[in-house]
N, C-alpha and C positions, 0 to 999 in steps of 0.2 A: 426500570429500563430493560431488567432482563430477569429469565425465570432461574437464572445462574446466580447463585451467591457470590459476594465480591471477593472470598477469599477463592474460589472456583474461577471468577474471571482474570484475577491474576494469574494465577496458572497458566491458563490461557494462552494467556499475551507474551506470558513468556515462554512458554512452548513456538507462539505462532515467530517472534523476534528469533528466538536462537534454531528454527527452520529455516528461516530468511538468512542468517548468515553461515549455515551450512550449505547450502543451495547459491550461494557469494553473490545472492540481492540483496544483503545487507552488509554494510563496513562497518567499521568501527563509530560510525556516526549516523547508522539510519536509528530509527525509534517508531512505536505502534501505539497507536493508545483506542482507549473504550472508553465512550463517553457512560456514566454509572448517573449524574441526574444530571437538570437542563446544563446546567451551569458545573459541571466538575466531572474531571478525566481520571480517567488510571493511564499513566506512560510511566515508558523506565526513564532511566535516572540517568543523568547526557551522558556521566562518565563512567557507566558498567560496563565492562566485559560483554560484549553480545553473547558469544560463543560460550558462556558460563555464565549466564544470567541467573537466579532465581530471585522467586519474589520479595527478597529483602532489596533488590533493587528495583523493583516498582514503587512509585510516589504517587499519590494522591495531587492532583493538583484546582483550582478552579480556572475562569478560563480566562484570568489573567498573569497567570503562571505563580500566584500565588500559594506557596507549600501548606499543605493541609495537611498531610500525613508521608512520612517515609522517612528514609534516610541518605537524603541528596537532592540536588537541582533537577529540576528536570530543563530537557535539553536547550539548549535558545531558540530556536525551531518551534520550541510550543506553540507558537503564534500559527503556525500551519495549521495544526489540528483545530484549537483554539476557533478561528477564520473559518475551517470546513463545518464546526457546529455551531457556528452562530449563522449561518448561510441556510445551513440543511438540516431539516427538524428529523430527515427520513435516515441519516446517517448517525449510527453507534460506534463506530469503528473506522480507524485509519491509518494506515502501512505510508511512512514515507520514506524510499528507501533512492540507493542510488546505482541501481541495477547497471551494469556495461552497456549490454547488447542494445537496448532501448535509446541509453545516449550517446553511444555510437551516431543515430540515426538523428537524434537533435542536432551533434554536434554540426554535423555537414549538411542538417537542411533536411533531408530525407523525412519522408513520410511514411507515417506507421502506415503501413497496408495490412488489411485482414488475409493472410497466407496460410493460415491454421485455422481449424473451428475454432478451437477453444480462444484463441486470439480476437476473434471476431467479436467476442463479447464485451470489448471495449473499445469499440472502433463506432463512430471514426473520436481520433484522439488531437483533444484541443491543448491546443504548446501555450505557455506560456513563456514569452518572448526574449526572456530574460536570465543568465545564469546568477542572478541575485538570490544571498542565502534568505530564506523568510524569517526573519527574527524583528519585524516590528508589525503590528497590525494592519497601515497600509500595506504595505506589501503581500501579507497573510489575505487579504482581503482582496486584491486583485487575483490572487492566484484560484480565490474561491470562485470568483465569479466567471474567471477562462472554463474552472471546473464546472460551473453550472450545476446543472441538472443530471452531467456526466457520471462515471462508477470511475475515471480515469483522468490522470491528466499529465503530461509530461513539461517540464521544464528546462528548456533550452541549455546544454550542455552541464546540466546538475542533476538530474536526475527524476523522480515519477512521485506521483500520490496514488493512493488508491483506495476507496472506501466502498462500507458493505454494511447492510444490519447488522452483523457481528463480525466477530475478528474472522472467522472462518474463511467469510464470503471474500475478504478483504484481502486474504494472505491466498487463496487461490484465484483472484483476480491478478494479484501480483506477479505469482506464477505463470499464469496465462498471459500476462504483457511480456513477460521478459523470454518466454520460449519462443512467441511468435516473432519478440525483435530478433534474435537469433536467428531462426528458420529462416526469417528475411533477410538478416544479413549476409547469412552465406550464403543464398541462391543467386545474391548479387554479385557472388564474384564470377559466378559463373553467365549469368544472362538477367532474361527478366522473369520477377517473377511471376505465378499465376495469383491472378489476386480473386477470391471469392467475388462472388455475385451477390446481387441482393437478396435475390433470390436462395442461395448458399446461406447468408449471414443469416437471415430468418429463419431459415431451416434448423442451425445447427444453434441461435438463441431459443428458439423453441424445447431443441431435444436439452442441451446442454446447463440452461438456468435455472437448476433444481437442486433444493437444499441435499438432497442424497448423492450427485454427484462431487458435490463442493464435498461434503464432508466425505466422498471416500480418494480426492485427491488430496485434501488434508491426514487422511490418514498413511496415507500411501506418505508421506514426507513425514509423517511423527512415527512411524514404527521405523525409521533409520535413526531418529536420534539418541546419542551415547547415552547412557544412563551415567547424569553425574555423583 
């Protein structure tokens, strides 16, 4: 599934997790996983430490959260992930996290508008209608299909999904959801905002959806993290 060795993609994921909760899109209960073959993930383990992760809290699991390897459960949520790869053969990887600024905008109805370029890359963003936690397969499975065909999806006062062919793409999507909700939020206190054109949104998917971009905004957040 990848030219990344699994001891390399743990790494990874946990680099990509303990970005997300320095950057405070991730609490104490978001989790990312990589799908490694059809049927089995790498996520951490529900009750680690984000902020001090290493890969003894990644677990193996298959995609009925059955433990294959590690030392610990992995989260109850699996069924999130779980649900995005049995839907989408095109996705490796998945951030689910529970950003502010994003559910800010669920919570009251508001809609994500594309305010930013890099925002625009997951727009327009389908809600799923419910602040119900995903912890059984139905539920995992409608939440897949709001997602669609999407890189994005938001869930009504809980928080955001986000997938990508690797963690990479997936943790600078997340990125880009939660700066634009931002952006948006506070231009709202002031007035309205400008929202991109289609003409705009194509413009700036064109320059902007490129493996060398993602990977130097991903770098740009891994040369801040503390060396534990």
């Amino acid at each position: 599934m990848s030219d990344m060795t699994e001891s390399e993609l743990k790494q990874q994921l946990v680099d990509c997790i303990r970005m997300l909760e320095q950057s405070d899109t991730i609490d104490y209960n978001g989790h990312c996983s990589v799908r490694i073959a059809e049927d089995r993930m790498l996520i951490n383990i529900g009750s680690c430490q984000r902020s001090r992760l290493t890969v003894a809290d990644i677990c193996t699991i298959d995609m009925s959260g059955k433990l294959i390897e590690g030392n610990g459960n992995p989260p109850l949520e699996f069924h999130l992930h779980a649900g995005v790869y049995r839907a989408r053969a095109d996705v490796k990887a998945v951030v689910h996290a529970h950003p502010k600024w994003s559910t800010f905008l669920s919570m009251v109805g508001a809609a994500y508008l594309p305010v930013y370029a890099q925002g625009s890359l997951v727009y327009p963003m389908p809600l799923l209608d419910t602040a119900a936690s995903i912890n059984n397969r139905a539920i995992a499975d409608k939440l897949a299909a709001t997602l669609g065909e999407r890189p994005a999806a938001m869930m009504k006062s809980h928080g955001a999904v986000l997938v990508g062919k690797d963690i990479t793409e997936a943790f600078v999507l997340a990125n880009y959801l939660e700066e634009n909700a931002y952006r948006q939020y506070m231009a709202m206190q002031i007035g309205k905002p400008y929202v991109l054109t289609d003409a705009e949104i194509a413009q700036a998917r064109e320059k902007l959806w490129t493996p060398t971009l993602f990977k130097r905004t991903w770098d740009h957040f891994h040369a801040k993290l503390p060396v534990l």
